[in-house]
C-alpha positions as YAML, in Angstrom:
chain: A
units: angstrom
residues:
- id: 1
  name: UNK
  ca: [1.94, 1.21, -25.39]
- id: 2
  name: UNK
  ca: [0.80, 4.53, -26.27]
- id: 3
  name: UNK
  ca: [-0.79, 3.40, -29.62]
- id: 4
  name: UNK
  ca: [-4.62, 2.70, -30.19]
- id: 5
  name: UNK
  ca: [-4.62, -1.02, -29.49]
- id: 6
  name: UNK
  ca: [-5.73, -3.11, -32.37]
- id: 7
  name: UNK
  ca: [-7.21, -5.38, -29.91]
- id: 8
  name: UNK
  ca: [-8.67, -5.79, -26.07]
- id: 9
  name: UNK
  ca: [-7.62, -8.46, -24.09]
- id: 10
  name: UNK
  ca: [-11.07, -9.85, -22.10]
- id: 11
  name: UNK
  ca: [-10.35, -9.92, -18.90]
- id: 12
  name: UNK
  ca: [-12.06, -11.31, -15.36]
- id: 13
  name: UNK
  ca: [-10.82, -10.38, -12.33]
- id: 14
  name: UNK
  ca: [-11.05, -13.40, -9.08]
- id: 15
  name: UNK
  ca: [-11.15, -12.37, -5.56]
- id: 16
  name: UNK
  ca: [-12.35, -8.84, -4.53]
- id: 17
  name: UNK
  ca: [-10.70, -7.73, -1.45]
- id: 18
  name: UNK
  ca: [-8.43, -4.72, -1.13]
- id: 19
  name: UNK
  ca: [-6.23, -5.84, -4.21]
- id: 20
  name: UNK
  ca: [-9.05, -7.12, -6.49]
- id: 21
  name: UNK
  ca: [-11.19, -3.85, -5.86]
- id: 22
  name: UNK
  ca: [-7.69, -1.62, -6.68]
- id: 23
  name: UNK
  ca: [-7.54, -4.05, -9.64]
- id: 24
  name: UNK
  ca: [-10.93, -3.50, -10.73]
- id: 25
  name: UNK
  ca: [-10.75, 0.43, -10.70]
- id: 26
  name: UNK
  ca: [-7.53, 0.66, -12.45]
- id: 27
  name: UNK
  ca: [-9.30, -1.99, -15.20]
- id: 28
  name: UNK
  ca: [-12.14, 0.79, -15.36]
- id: 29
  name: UNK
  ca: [-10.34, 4.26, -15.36]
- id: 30
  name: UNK
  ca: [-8.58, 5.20, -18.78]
- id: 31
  name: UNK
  ca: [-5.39, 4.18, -18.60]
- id: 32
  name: UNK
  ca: [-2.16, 3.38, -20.99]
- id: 33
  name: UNK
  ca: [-2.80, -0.39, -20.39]
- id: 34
  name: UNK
  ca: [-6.35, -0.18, -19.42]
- id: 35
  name: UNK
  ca: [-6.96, 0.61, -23.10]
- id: 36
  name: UNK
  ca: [-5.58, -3.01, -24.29]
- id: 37
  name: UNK
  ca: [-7.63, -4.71, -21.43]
- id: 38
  name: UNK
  ca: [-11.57, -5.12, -20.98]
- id: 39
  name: UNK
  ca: [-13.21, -5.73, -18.01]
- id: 40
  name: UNK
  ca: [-15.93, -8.52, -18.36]
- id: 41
  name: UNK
  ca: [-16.77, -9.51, -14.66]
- id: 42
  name: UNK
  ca: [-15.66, -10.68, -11.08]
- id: 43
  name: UNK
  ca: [-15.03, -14.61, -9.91]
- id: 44
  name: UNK
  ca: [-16.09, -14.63, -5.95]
- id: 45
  name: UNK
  ca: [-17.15, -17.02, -3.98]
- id: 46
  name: UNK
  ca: [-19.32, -14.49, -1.69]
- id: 47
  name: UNK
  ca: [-22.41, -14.31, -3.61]
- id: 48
  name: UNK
  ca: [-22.89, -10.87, -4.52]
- id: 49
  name: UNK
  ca: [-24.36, -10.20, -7.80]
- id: 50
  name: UNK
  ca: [-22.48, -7.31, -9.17]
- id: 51
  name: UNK
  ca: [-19.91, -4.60, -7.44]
- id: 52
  name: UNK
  ca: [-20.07, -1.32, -9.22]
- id: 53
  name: UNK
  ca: [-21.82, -2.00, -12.15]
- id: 54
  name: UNK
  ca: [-19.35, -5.11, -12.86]
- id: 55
  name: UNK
  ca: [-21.17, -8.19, -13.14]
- id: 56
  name: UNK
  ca: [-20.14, -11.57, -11.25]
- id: 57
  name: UNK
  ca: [-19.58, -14.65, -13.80]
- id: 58
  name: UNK
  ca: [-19.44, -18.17, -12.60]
- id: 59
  name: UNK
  ca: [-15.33, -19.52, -11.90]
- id: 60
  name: UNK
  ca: [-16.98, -22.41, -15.15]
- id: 61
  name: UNK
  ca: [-18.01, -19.65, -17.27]
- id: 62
  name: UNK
  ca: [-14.89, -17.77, -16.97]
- id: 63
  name: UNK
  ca: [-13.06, -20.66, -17.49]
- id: 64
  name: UNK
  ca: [-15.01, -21.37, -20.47]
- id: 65
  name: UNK
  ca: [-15.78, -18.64, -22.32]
- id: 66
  name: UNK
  ca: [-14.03, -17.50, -25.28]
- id: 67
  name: UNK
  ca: [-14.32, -13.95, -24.74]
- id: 68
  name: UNK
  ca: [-12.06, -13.70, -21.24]
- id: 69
  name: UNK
  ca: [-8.04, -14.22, -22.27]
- id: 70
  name: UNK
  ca: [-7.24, -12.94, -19.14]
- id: 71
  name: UNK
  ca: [-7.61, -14.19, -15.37]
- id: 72
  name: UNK
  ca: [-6.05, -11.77, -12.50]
- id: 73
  name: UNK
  ca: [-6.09, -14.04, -9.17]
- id: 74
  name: UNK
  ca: [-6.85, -11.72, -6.21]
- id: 75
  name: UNK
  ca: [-7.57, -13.70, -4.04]
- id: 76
  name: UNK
  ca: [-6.24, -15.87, -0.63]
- id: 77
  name: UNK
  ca: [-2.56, -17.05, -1.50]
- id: 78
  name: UNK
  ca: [-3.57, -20.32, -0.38]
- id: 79
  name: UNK
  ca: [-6.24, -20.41, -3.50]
- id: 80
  name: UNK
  ca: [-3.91, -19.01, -5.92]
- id: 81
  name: UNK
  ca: [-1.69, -22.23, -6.68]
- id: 82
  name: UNK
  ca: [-5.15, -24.11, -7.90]
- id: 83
  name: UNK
  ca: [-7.46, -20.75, -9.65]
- id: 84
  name: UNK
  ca: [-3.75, -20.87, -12.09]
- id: 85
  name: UNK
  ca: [-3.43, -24.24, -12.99]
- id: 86
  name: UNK
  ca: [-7.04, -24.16, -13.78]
- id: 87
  name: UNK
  ca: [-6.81, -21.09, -16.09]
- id: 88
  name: UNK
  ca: [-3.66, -21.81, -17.44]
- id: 89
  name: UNK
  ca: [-5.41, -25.09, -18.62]
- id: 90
  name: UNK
  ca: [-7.80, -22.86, -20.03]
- id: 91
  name: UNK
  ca: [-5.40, -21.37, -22.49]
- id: 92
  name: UNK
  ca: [-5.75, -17.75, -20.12]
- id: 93
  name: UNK
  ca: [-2.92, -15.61, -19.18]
- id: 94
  name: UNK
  ca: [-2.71, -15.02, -15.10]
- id: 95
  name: UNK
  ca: [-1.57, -12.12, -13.36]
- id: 96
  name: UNK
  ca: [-1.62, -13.46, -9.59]
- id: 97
  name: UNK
  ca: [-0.51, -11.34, -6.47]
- id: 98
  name: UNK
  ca: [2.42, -12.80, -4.46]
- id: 99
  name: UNK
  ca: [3.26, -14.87, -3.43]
- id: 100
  name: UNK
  ca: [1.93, -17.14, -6.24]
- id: 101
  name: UNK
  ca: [2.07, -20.12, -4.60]
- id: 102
  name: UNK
  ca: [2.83, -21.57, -0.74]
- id: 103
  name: UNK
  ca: [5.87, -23.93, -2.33]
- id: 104
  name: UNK
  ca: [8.38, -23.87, -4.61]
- id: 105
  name: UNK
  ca: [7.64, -27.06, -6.48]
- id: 106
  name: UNK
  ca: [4.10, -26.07, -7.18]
- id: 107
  name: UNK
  ca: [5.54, -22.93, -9.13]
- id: 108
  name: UNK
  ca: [7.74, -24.70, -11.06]
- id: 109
  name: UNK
  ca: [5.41, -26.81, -12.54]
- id: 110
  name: UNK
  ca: [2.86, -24.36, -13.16]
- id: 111
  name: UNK
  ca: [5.78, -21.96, -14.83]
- id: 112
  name: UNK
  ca: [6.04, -25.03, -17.00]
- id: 113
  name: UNK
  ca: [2.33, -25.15, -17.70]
- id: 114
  name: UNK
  ca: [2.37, -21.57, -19.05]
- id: 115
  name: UNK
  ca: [5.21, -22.05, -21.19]
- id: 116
  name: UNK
  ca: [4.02, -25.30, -22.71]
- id: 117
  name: UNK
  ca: [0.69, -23.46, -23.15]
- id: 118
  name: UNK
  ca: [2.28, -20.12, -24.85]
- id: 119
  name: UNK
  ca: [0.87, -17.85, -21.66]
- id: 120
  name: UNK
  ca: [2.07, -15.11, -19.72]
- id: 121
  name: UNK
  ca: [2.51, -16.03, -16.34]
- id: 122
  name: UNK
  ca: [2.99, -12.93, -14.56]
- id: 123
  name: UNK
  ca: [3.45, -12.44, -10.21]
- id: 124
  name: UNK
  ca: [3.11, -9.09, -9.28]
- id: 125
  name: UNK
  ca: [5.78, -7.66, -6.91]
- id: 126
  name: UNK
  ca: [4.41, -4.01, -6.46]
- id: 127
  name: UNK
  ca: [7.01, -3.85, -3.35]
- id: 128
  name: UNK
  ca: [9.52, -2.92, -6.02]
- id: 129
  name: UNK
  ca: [7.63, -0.05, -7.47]
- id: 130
  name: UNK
  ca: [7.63, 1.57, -4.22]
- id: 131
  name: UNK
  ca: [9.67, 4.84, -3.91]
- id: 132
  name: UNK
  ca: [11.25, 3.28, -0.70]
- id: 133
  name: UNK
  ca: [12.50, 0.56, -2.73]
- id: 134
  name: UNK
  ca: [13.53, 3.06, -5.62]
- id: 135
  name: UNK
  ca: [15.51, 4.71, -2.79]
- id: 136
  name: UNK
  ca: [17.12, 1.66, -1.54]
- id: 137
  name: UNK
  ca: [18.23, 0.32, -5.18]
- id: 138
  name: UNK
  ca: [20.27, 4.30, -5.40]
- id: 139
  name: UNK
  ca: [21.57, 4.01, -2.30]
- id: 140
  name: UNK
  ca: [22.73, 0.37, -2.42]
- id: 141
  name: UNK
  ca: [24.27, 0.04, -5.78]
- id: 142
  name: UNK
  ca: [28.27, -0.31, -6.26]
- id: 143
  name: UNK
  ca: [28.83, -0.52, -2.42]
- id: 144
  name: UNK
  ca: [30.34, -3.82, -0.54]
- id: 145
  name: UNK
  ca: [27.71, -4.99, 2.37]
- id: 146
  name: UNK
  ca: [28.89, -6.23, 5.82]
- id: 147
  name: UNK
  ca: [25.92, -6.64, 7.62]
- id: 148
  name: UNK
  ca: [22.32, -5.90, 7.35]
- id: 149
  name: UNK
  ca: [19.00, -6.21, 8.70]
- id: 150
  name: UNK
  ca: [15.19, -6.30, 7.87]
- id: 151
  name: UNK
  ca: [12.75, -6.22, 10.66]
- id: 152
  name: UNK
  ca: [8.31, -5.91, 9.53]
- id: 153
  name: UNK
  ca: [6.22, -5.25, 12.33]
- id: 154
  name: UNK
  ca: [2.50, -5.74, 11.59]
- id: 155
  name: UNK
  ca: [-0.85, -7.55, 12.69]
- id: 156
  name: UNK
  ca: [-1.36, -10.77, 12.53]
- id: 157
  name: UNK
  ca: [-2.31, -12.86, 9.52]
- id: 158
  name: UNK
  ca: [-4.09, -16.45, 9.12]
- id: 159
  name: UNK
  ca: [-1.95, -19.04, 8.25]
- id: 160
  name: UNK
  ca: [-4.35, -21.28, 6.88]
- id: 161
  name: UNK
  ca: [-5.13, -17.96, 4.45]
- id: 162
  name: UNK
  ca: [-1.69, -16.50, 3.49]
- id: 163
  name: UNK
  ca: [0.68, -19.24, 4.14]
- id: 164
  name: UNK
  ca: [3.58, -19.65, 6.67]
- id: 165
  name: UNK
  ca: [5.28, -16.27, 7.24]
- id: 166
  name: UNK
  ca: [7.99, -16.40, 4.99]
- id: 167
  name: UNK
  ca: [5.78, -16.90, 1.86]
- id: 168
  name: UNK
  ca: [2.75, -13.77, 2.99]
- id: 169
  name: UNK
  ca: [6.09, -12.16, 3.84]
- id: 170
  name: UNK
  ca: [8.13, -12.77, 0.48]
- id: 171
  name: UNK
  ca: [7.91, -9.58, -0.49]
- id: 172
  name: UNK
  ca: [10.06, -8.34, 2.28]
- id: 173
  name: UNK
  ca: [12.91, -11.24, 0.92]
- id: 174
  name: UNK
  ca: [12.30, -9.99, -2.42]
- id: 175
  name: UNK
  ca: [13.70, -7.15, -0.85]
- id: 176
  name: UNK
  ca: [16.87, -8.34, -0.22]
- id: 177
  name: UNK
  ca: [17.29, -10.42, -2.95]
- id: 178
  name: UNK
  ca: [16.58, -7.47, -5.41]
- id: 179
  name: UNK
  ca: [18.92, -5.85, -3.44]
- id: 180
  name: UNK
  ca: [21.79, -7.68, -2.60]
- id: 181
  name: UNK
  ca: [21.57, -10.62, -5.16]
- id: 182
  name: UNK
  ca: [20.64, -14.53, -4.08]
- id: 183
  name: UNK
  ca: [20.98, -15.36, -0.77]
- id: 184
  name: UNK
  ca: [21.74, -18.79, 1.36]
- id: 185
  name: UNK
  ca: [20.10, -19.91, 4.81]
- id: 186
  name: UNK
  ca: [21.99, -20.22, 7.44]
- id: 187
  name: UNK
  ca: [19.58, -20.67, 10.38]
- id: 188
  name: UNK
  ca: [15.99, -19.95, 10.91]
- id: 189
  name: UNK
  ca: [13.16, -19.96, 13.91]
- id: 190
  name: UNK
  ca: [9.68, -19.47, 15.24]
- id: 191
  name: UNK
  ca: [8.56, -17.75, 18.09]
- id: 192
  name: UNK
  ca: [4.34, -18.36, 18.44]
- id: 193
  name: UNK
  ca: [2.14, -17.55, 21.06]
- id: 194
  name: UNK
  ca: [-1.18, -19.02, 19.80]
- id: 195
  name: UNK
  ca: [-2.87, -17.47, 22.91]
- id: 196
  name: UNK
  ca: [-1.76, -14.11, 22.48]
- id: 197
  name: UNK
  ca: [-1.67, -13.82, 18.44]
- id: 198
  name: UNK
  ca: [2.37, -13.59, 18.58]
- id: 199
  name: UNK
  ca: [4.51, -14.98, 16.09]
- id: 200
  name: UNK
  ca: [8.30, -14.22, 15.50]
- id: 201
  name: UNK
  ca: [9.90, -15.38, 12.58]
- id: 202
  name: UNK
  ca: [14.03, -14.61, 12.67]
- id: 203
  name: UNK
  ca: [15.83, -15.48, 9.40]
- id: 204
  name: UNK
  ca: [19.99, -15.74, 9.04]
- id: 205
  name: UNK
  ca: [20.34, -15.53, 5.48]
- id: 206
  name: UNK
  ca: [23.94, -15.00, 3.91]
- id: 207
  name: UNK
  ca: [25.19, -12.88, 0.91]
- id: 208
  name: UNK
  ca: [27.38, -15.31, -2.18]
- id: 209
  name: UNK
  ca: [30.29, -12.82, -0.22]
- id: 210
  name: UNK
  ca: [28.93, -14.51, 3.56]
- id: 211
  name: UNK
  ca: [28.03, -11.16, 4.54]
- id: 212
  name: UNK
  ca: [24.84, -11.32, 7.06]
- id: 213
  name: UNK
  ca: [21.21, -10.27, 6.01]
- id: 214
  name: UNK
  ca: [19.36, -10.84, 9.95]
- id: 215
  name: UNK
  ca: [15.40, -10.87, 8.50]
- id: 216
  name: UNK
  ca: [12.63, -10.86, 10.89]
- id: 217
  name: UNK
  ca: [8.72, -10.92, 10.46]
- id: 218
  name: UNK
  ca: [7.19, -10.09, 14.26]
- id: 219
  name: UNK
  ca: [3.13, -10.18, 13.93]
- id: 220
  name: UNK
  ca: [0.81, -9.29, 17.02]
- id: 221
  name: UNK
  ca: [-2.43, -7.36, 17.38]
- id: 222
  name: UNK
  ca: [-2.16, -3.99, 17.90]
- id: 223
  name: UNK
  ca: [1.38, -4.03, 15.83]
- id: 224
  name: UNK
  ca: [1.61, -1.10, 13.63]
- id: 225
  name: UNK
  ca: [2.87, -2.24, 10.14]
- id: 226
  name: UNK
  ca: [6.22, -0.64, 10.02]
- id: 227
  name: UNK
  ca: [9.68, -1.75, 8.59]
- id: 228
  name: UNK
  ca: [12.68, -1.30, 10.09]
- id: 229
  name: UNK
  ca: [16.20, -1.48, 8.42]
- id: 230
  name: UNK
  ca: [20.13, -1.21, 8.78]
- id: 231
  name: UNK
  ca: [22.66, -1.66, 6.23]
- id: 232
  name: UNK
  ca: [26.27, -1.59, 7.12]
- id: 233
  name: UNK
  ca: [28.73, -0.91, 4.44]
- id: 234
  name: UNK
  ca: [32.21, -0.60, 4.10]
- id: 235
  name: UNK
  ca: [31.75, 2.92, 3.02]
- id: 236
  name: UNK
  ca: [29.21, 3.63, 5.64]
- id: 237
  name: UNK
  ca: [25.71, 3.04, 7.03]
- id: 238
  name: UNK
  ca: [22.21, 3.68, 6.44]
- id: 239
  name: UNK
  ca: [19.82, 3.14, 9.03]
- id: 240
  name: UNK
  ca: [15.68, 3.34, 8.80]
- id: 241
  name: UNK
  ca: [14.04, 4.72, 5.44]
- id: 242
  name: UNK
  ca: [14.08, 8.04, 5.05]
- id: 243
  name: UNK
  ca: [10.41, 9.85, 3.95]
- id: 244
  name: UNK
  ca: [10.68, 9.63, 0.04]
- id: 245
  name: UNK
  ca: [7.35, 10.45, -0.99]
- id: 246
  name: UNK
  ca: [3.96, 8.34, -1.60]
- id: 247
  name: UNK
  ca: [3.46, 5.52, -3.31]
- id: 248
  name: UNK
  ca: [1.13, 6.30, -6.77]
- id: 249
  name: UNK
  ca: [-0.70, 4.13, -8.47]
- id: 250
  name: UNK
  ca: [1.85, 0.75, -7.54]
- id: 251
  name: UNK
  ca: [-1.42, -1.96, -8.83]
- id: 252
  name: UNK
  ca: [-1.50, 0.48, -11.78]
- id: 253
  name: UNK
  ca: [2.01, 0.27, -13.07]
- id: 254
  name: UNK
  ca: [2.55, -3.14, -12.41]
- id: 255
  name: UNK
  ca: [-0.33, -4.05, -14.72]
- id: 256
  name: UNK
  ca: [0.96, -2.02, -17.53]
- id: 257
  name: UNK
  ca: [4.57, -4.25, -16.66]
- id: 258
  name: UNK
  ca: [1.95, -6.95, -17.56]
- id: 259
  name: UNK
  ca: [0.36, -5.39, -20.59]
- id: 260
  name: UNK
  ca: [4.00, -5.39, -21.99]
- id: 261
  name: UNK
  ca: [4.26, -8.86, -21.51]
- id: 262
  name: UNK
  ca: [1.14, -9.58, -23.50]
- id: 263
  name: UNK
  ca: [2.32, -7.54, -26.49]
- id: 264
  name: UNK
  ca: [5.61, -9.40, -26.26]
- id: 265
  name: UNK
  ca: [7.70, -6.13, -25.25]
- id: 266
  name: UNK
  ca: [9.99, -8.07, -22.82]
- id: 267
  name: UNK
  ca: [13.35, -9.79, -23.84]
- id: 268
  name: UNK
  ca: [13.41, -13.61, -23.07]
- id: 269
  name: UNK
  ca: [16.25, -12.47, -21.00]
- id: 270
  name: UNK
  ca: [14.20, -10.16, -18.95]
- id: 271
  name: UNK
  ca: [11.43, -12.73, -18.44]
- id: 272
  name: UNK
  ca: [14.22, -15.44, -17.26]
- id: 273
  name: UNK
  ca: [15.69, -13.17, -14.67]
- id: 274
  name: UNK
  ca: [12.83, -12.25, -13.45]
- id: 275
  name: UNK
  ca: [11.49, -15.87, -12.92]
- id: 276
  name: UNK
  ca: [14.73, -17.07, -11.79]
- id: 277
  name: UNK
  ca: [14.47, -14.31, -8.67]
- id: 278
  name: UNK
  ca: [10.91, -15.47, -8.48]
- id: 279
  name: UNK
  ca: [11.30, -19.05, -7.92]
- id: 280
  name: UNK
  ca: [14.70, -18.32, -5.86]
- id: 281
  name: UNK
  ca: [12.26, -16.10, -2.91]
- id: 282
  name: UNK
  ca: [9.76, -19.23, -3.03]
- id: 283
  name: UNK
  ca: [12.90, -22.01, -2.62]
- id: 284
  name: UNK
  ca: [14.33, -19.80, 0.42]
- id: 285
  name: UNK
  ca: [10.62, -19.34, 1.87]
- id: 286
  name: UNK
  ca: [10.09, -23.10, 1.48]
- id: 287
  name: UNK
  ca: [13.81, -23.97, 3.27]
- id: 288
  name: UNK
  ca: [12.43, -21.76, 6.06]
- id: 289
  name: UNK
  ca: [9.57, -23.17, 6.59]
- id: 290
  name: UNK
  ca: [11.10, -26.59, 7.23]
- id: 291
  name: UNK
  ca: [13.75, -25.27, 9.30]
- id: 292
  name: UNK
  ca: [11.27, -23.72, 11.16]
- id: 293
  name: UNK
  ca: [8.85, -26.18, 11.04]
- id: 294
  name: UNK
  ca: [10.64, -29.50, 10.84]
- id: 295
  name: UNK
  ca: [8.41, -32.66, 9.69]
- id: 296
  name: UNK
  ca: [7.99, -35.00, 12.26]
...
């Protein structure tokens, strides 16, 4: 990736909160992979004319036009599933934050989309370029689990926005998938106080050697985000994160595991792992939800 590009991918950028505006600065700074991409404008629904000296484009002209190959989806998970079928249909690659979608089924199909339509189809997971998780991979690796747990502490979040909490909290079961390999439900509940802002989510999840994984999502106002984690091993424990530095540029060097997708630099076996994992986190999050939420 280090070579002058022979080409620039167009690209527009939709939804600019806190991940769309990170988005949009890496996209303008000279980076590795910033070099094969080029910024063209903003989708928003606000109406706000340009941010930064980057102009906002119409959703039908950025669907339209020639020039833009490229669609990252910043914005609410619960708009995500529909801004990527409509790009993919418009022969774009996506790069959406997690989770893409709020079902399993939904990201199957649109998987299917890309690959009928010859796109990338990329979901970041910055949660594993964290140093914490770099840590936890070392640490982890060639020992036999017995027991676990995962508890994230944190302010509350619209459901109608970001889905129920095991999909705006996948990236904590990405976790422990990444981690300790693909897991089974075993039981699952919800503890809400509408009132207050209070929600509980407790997960039993089991390792393929029925060792337990307890995962818990507790949301309030006034919560500091914070995880909290215990691993018990045969050859020992390891209890709460350690401090292993700050996390640098995370948006940044998941879009240049993107720009190597583009220029074809990943195996097919690398890309089928990876979406296997994928749609394995949104199959658990979905059996959650329905354990926790039963239809009547």
């Amino acid at each position: 990736m280090n070579a002058e590009p022979e080409r620039k991918f167009g690209v527009v950028v939709v939804g600019i909160g806190r991940a769309g505006s990170v988005r949009i600065r890496d996209l303008r700074n000279p980076h590795a992979s910033s070099a094969y991409l080029n910024l063209i404008g903003f989708v928003s629904r606000r109406e706000l004319g340009s941010t930064d000296g980057v102009p906002q484009i119409p959703l039908e002209d950025a669907l339209s036009s020639q020039e833009v190959e490229v669609a990252y989806i910043c914005s609410e998970s619960s708009s995500h599933e529909d801004y990527i079928r409509q790009f993919l249909n418009a022969g774009k690659h996506v790069l959406v934050e997690y989770p893409m979608t709020l079902s399993w089924a939904a990201a199957k199909e649109l998987w299917a989309l890309a690959e009928q339509k010859g796109k990338v189809l990329h979901e970041e997971h910055v949660e594993l370029l964290m140093e914490e998780f770099a840590f936890l991979k070392k640490e982890v690796v060639g020992k036999d689990l017995l027991k676990g747990s995962l508890l994230f502490t944190a302010s509350p979040l619209e459901e109608e926005r970001f889905g129920f909490p095991a999909f705006s909290g996948i990236s904590r079961l990405t976790w422990l998938v990444s981690l300790f390999g693909e897991l089974s439900l075993v039981s699952a509940t919800l503890e809400e106080r509408k009132e207050d802002q209070y929600m509980k989510m407790t997960v039993c999840l089991e390792t393929e050697n029925k060792s337990p994984l307890m995962w818990t999502e507790e949301k309030a106002p006034g919560l500091k985000r914070n995880r909290h984690l215990s691993f018990h091993f045969k050859s020992g424990s390891l209890e709460n994160m350690p401090n292993v530095g700050v996390n640098k540029n995370i948006f940044l060097k998941d879009q240049n595991i993107f720009v190597q997708k583009l220029l074809g630099q990943f195996s097919g076996e690398e890309l089928a792992a990876e979406k296997k994992r994928i749609l394995h986190c949104l199959w658990l999050a979905g059996e959650i939800q329905k354990h926790c939420r039963p239809k009547k």
